[in-house]
C-alpha positions as CSV (number, residue, x, y, z in Angstrom):
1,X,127.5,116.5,23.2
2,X,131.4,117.0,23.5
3,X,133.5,115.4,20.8
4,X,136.9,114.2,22.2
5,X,139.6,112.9,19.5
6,X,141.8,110.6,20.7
7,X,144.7,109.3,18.8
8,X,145.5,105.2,19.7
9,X,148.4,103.5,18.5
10,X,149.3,99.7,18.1
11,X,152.9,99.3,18.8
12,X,153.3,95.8,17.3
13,X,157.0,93.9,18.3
14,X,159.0,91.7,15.7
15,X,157.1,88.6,18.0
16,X,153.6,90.3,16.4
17,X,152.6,90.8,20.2
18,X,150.9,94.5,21.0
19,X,151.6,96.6,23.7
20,X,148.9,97.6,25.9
21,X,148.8,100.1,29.0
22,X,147.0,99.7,32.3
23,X,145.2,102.9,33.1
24,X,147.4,104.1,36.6
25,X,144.9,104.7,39.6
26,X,143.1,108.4,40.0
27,X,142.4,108.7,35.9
28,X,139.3,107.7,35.1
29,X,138.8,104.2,33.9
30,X,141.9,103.4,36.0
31,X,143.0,99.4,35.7
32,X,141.7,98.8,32.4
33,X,143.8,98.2,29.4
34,X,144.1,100.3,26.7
35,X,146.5,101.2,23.6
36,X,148.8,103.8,24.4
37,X,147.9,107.2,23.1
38,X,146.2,110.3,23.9
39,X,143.9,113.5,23.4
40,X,145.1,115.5,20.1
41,X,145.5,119.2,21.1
42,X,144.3,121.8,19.3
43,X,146.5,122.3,15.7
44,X,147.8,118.9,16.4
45,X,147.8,116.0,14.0
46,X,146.6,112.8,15.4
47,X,150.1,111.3,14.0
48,X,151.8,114.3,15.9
49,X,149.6,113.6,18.4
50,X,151.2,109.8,19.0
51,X,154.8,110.9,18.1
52,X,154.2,112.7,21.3
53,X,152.2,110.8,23.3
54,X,155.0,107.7,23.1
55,X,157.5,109.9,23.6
56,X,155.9,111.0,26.9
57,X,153.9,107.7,28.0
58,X,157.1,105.0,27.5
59,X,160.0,106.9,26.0
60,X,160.0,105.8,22.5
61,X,160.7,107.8,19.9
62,X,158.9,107.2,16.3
63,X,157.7,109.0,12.8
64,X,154.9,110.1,11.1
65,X,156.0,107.8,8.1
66,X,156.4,104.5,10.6
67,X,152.5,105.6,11.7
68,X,149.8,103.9,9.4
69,X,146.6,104.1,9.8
70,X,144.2,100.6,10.5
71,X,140.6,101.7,11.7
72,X,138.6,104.0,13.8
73,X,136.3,103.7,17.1
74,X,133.5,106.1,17.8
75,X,131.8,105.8,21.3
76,X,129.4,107.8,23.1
77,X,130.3,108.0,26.7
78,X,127.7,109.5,29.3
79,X,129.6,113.1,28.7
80,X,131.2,113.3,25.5
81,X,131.6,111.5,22.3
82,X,135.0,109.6,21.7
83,X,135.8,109.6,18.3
84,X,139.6,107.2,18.4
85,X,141.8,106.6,15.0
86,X,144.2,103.5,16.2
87,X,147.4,103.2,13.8
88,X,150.0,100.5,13.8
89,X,153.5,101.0,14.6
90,X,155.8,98.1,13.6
91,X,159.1,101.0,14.4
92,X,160.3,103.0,17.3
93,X,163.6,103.9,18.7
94,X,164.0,102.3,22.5
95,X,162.4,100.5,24.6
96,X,159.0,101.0,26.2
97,X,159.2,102.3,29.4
98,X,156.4,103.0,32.0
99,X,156.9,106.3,33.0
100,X,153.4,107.7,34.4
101,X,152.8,104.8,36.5
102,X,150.8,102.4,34.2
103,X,151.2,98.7,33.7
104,X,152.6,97.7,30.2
105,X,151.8,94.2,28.9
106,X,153.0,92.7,25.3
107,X,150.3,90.7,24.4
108,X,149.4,88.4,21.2
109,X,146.5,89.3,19.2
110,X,144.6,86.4,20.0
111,X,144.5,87.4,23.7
112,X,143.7,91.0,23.9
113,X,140.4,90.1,25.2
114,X,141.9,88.8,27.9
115,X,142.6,92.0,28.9
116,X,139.5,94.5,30.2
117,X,139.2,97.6,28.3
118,X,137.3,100.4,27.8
119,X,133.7,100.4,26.1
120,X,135.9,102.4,23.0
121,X,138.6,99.8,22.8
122,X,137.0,96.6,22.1
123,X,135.8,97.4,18.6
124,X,139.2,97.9,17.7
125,X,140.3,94.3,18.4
126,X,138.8,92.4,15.7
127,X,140.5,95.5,13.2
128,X,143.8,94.4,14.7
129,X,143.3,90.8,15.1
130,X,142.6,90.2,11.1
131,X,145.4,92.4,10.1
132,X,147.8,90.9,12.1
């Protein structure tokens, strides 16, 4: 089986809330909720990997040193295996902009199972929850 590595990040405002990202329509899992980030390419760095990814998602521009790392999510989907580090980020430059169509939502802890997500996703909650 296929091993995908996907780098996750928490972007956590002064409020405590996270921001989340509705999956735009024609990717798969489209509508569900997620935490912005993305596949690592090849040579990349998952932290590289989210410096990116934000950059190119919502327009934010961040470090390696404001990136730490919380937990992990390992998932076997019907073709591949999704193995996701999620890091916290309490520090960007500018403001979180949709720019490939997706919904973006601050939410508090306590209510990001409000929010459907994918299978991969919801382990990381309770991670998140008890550190923030």
């Amino acid at each position: 089986m296929k091993l995908v590595l996907v780098a996750a990040c928490a972007l956590v405002d002064r409020d405590g809330r996270v921001l989340l990202a509705r999956r735009p329509e024609g990717k798969p899992m489209a509508g569900l909720w997620e935490f912005p980030g993305g596949k690592v390419e090849p040579g990349e760095t998952p932290e590289a990997c989210l410096i990116r990814e934000l950059h190119e998602e919502l327009g934010v521009d961040s470090w390696e040193s404001c990136l730490a790392p919380l937990t992990f999510a390992s998932h076997s989907y019907p073709d591949f295996h999704l193995l996701m580090p999620l890091f916290i980020c309490r520090k960007w430059r500018g403001v979180p902009q949709p720019r490939e169509a997706q919904d973006l939502a601050w939410v508090r802890p306590e209510r990001l199972r409000d929010y459907p997500m994918p299978p991969a996703d919801l382990p990381l909650i309770p991670h998140l929850q008890d550190w923030l």
